[in-house]
C-alpha positions as CSV (number, residue, x, y, z in Angstrom):
1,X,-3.3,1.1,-13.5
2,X,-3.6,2.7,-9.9
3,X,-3.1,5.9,-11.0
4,X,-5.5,5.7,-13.5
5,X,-8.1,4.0,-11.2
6,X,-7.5,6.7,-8.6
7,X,-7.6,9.7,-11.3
8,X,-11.2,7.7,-12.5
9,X,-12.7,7.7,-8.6
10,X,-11.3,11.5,-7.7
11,X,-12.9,12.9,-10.8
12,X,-16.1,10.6,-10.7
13,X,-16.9,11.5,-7.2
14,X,-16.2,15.5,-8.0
15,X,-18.3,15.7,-10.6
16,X,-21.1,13.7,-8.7
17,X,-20.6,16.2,-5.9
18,X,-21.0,19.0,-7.7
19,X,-22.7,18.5,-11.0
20,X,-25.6,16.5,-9.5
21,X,-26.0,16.6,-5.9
22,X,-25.1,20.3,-5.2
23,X,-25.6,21.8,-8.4
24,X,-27.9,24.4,-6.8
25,X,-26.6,26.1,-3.7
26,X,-28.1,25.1,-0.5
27,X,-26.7,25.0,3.1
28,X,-25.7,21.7,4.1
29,X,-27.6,19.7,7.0
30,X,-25.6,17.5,9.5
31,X,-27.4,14.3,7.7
32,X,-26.2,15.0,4.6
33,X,-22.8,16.2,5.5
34,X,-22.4,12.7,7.5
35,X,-23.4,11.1,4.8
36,X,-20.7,12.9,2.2
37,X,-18.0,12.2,4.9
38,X,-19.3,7.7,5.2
39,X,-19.1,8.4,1.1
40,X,-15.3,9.4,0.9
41,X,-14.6,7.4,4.1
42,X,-15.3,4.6,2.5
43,X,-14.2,5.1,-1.2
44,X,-10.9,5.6,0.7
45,X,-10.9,2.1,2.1
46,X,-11.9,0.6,-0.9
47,X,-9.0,2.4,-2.6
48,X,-7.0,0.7,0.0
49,X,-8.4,-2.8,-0.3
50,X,-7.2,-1.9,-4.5
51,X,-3.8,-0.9,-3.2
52,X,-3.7,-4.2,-1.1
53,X,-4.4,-6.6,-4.1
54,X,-1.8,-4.7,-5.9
55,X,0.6,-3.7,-3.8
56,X,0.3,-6.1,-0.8
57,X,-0.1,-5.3,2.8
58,X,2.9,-3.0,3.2
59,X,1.5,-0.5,0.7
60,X,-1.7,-0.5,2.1
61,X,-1.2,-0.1,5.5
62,X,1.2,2.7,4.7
63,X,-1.7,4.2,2.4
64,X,-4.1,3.4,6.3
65,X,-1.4,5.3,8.3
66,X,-0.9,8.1,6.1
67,X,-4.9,8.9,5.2
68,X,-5.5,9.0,8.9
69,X,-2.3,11.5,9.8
70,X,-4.2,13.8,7.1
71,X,-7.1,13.1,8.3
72,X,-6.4,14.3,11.9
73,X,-4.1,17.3,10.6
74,X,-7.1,18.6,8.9
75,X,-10.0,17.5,11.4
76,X,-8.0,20.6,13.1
77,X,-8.6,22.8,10.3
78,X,-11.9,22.9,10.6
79,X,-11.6,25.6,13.3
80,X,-10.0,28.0,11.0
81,X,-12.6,27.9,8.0
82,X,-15.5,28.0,10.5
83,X,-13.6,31.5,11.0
84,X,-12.7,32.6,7.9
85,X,-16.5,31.8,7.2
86,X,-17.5,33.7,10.1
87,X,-15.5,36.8,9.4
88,X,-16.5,37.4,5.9
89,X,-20.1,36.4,7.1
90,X,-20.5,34.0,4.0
91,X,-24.3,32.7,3.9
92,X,-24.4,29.1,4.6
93,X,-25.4,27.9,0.8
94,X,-22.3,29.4,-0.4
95,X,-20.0,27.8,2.0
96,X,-19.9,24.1,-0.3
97,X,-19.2,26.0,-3.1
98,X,-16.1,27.3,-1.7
99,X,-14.7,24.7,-0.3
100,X,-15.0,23.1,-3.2
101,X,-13.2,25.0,-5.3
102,X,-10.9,25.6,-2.6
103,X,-10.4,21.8,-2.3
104,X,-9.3,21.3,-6.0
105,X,-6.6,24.0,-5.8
106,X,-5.6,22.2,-2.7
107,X,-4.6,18.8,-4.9
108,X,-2.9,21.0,-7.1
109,X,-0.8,22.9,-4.4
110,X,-0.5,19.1,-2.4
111,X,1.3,17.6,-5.9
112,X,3.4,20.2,-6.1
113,X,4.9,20.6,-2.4
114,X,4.7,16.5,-2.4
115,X,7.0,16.2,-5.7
116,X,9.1,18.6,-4.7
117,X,9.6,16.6,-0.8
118,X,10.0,13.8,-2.6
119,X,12.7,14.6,-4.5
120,X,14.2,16.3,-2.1
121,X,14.2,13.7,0.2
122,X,15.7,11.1,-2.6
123,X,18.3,13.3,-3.7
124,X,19.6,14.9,0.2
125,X,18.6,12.4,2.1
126,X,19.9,14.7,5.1
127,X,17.0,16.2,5.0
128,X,15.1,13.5,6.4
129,X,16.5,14.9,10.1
130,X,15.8,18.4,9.1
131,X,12.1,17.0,8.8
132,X,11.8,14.8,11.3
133,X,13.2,18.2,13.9
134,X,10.8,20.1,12.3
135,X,7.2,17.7,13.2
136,X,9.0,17.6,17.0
137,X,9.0,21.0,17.2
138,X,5.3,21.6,15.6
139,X,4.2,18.7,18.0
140,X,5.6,20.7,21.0
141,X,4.2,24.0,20.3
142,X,1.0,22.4,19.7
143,X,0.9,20.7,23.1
144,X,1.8,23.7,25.1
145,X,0.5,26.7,23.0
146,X,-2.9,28.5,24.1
147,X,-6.0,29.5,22.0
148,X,-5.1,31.8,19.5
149,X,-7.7,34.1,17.6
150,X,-7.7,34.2,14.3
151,X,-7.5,37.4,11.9
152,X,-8.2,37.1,8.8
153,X,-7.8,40.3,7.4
154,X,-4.5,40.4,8.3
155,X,-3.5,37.6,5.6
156,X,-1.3,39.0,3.4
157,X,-3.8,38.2,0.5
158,X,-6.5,40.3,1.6
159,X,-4.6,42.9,0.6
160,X,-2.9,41.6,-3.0
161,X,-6.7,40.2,-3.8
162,X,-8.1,43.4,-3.5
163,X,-5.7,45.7,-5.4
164,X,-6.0,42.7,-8.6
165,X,-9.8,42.7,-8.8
166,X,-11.9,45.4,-9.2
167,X,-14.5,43.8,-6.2
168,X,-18.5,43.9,-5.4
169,X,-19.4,45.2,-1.5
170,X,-22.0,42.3,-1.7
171,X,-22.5,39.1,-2.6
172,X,-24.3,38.3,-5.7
173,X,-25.5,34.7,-5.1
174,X,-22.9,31.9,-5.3
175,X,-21.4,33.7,-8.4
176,X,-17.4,34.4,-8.0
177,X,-17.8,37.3,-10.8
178,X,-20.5,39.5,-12.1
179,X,-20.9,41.3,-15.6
180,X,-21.0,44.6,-14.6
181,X,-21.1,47.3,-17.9
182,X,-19.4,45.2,-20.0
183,X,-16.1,44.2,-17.1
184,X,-16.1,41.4,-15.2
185,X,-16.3,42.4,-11.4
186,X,-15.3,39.9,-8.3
187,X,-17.6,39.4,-5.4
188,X,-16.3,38.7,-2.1
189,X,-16.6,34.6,-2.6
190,X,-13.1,35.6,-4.3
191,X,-11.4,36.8,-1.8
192,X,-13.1,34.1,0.6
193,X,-11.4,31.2,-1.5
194,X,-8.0,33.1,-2.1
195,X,-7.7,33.0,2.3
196,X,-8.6,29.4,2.7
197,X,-6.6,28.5,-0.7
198,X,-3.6,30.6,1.1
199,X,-4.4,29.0,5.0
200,X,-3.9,25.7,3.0
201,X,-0.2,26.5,1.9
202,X,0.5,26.9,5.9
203,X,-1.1,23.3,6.8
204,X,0.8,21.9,3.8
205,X,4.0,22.7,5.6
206,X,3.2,20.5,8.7
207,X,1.2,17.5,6.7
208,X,3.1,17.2,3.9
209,X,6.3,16.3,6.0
210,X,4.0,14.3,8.5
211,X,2.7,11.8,5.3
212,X,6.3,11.7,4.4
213,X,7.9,10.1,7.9
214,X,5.3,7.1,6.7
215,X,6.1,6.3,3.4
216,X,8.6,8.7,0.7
217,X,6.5,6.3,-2.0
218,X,5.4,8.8,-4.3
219,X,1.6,7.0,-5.1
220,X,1.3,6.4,-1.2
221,X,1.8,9.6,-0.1
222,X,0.0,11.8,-2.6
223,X,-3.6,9.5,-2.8
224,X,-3.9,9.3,0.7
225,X,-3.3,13.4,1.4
226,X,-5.6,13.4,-1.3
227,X,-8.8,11.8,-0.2
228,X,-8.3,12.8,2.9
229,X,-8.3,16.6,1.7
230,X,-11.6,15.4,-0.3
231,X,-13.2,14.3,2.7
232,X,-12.5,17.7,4.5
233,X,-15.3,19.8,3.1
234,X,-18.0,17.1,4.3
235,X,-15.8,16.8,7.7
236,X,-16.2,20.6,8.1
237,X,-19.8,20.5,7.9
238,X,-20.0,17.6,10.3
239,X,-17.6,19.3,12.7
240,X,-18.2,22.7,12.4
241,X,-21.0,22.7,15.5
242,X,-19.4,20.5,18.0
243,X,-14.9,21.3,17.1
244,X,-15.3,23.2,20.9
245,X,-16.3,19.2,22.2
246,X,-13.2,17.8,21.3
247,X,-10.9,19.9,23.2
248,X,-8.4,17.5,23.9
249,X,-7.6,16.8,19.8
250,X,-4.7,18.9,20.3
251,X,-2.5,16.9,22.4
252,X,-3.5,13.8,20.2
253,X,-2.7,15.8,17.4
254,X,0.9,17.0,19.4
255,X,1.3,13.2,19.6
256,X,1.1,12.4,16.4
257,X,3.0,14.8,15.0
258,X,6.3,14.3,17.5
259,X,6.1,10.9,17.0
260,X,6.0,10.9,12.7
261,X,9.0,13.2,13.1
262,X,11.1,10.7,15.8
263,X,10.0,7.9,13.4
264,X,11.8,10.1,10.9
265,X,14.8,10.5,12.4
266,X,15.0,7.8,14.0
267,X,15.1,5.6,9.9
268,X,18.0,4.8,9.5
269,X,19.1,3.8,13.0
270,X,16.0,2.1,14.2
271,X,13.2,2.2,11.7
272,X,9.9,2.0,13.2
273,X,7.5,-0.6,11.2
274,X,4.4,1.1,9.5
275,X,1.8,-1.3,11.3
276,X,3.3,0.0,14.6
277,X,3.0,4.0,13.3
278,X,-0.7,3.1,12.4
279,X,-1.1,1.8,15.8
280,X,0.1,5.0,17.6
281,X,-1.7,7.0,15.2
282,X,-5.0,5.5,15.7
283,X,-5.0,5.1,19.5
284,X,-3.4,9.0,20.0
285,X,-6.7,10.2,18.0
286,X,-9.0,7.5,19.9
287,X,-7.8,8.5,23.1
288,X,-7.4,12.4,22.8
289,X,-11.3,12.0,21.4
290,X,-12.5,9.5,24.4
291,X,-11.1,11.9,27.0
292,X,-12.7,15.1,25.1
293,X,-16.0,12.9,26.2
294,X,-15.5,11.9,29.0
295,X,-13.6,15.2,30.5
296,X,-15.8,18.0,29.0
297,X,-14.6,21.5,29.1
298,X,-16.8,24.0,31.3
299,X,-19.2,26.0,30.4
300,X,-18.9,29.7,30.4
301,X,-22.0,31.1,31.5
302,X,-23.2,34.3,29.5
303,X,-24.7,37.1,31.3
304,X,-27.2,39.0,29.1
305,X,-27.1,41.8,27.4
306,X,-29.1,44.7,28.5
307,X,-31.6,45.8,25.9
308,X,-30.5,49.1,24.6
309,X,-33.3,51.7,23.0
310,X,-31.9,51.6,19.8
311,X,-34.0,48.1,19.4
312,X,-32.0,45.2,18.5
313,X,-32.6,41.0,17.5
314,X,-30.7,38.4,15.6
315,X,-29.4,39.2,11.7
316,X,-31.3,37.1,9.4
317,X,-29.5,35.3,7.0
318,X,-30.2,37.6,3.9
319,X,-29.0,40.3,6.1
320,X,-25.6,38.7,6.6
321,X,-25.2,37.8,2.9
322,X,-25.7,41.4,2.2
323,X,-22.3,42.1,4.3
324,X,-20.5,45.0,3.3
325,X,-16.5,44.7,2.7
326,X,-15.0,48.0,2.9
C-alpha cells in the first residue's frame, strides 16, 4: 500500500508539473520556483506523516533523516548545473525542461545503485566499514578542498554523445530532435541532459552510501532520495542566484557526511539512534547556513573593462540560444 501510494503521488505531481503547469516553455521566476520547492517540501512531509501511521515513529523519522541528507547533498549540486547551464549557454525556458527529464533518469539510475547497496549490504555485511571509510574520507576532502572550476567538455560523454548523434549547431526551441530530410537530427538539449544525467552517476556515489548509514530499509531509503531528487529542479531555480551566499554549506555538508559514515561503522559496536542522526543533520545544515549569514564572504570588486572600438554590450537572450557547438 505505501508503495503504491508513493508510485500514485510521484507520478501525479510529474504529470502536474509538466503536462499542466509547464507545458509551454518559459523561464522560471523565483516565486514560482519557491513555490514548486513549498509543493514537494511538503508532499514529502505528508508522505512521512503516511509512513508514521504505518510504520510508526522509527520509520518515519528515518524517512526525516534520510530526505534531509539528500536534500543537503544535492542543495550542493546546484553549483554544477548552474555550470553546465552556463557553458552550453542554454536559454532560460529550456532549463525546466531539462532537468526534468534529467530528474526521471535520475530515479531510475537512484533504484538501480540503491538495490544493488542494499543487497550488497545484506549479503557482505563487511561492507558496511568499507562505506562508512568511504563518507569519512568524502567528508574530509570536502572540508579542506578549494574551489574547483568546472569543465564540462571534458566529460567523457561529450565526446561518446556526439559521435552517436548526428547533432544541430543550434537550438531549435525546447525540442531534443528535429526532422531534418527525412532523419532525425539531435540538438544540443541532448547533449545538455546526457552531462547532467552523467554528473548525477558521480553524486550517486556519495548519497547513496550517505542514505544508507540511516536506514538499509529498502522503502526508507529509496522514497526519501527520491523526493528529495524531485525537489531539486525547483531548489535549483531557487538557489541558482544566491549558491555564492551560502559559502559555509560545505563544511556543514563535510559534517554530515563524516558523521553518516562514523554512524556506519560505528553499527554494530555502538549504534547511534536515528532521532540523534536527524539531530546532527539538521543543526550541521542550520548552523553552516546561519554562519553563511551572518559571516558573508567579501566582495571582489571588478574594475571595468575598457571599451574597445570594435563596439561591444550584453548578448541578448536569443543571441545565446543561437550558440554554436563546434
Amino acid at each position: 500500500m505505501l508503495w503504491l501510494i508513493f508510485a500514485v503521488a510521484v507520478v501525479a505531481l510529474l504529470a502536474l508539473d509538466l503536462g499542466v503547469f509547464h507545458r509551454r516553455p518559459h523561464e522560471i521566476r523565483f516565486r514560482e520556483a519557491l513555490g514548486w520547492s513549498a509543493t514537494w517540501f511538503t508532499t514529502a512531509l505528508l508522505f512521512m506523516c503516511v509512513v508514521y501511521f504505518r510504520r510508526g515513529s522509527e520509520h518515519a523519522v528515518a524517512f526525516l533523516t534520510g530526505y534531509l541528507v539528500e536534500w543537503s547533498l544535492s542543495a550542493d549540486n546546484v553549483f554544477v548545473f548552474l555550470v553546465i547551464f552556463s557553458y552550453f549557454r542554454v536559454p532560460a525556458g529550456y532549463q525546466h525542461k531539462v532537468l526534468f527529464w534529467g530528474i526521471v533518469g535520475a530515479v531510475i539510475m537512484r533504484a538501480i545503485m540503491i538495490t544493488a547497496g542494499v543487497v550488497l549490504i545484506h549479503t557482505f555485511h563487511w561492507i558496511v566499514y568499507l562505506f562508512g571509510a568511504f563518507l569519512i574520507f568524502t567528508g574530509v576532502h570536502v572540508a579542506f578542498q578549494r574551489d574547483q572550476e568546472i569543465h564540462p567538455e571534458r566529460n567523457p560523454v561529450v565526446k561518446l554523445v556526439r559521435r552517436m548523434f548526428p547533432m544541430t549547431k543550434r537550438y531549435h526551441g525546447p525540442g531534443f530532435f528535429i526532422r531534418r530530410r527525412g532523419a532525425w537530427i539531435a540538438t544540443p538539449l541532448v547533449l545538455v541532459l546526457a552531462v547532467i544525467e552523467s554528473t548525477d552517476v558521480v553524486f550517486a556515489v556519495d548519497s547513496v552510501p550517505a542514505v544508507l548509514a540511516i536506514t538499509t530499509d529498502p522503502f526508507i531509503v529509496f522514497t526519501s532520495n527520491i523526493f528529495a531528487i524531485l525537489g531539486l529542479r525547483s531548489l535549483y531555480f531557487v538557489l541558482a542566484g544566491v549558491m555564492p551566499l551560502f559559502h559555509y554549506l560545505r563544511y556543514g555538508l563535510a559534517v554530515i557526511l563524516a558523521f553518516v559514515g562514523a554512524k556506519m561503522m560505528l553499527s554494530d559496536v555502538a549504534p547511534i539512534p536515528t532521532p540523534v542522526a536527524l539531530g546532527v543533520v539538521a543543526l550541521a545544515l542550520l548552523v553552516s547556513i546561519a554562519l553563511s549569514l551572518l559571516r558573508p564572504r567579501p566582495v571582489a570588486i571588478a574594475v571595468p573593462a575598457q571599451p574597445t572600438s570594435g563596439g561591444g554590450g550584453e548578448v541578448s537572450e536569443r543571441e545565446r540560444g543561437q550558440a554554436t557547438f563546434e
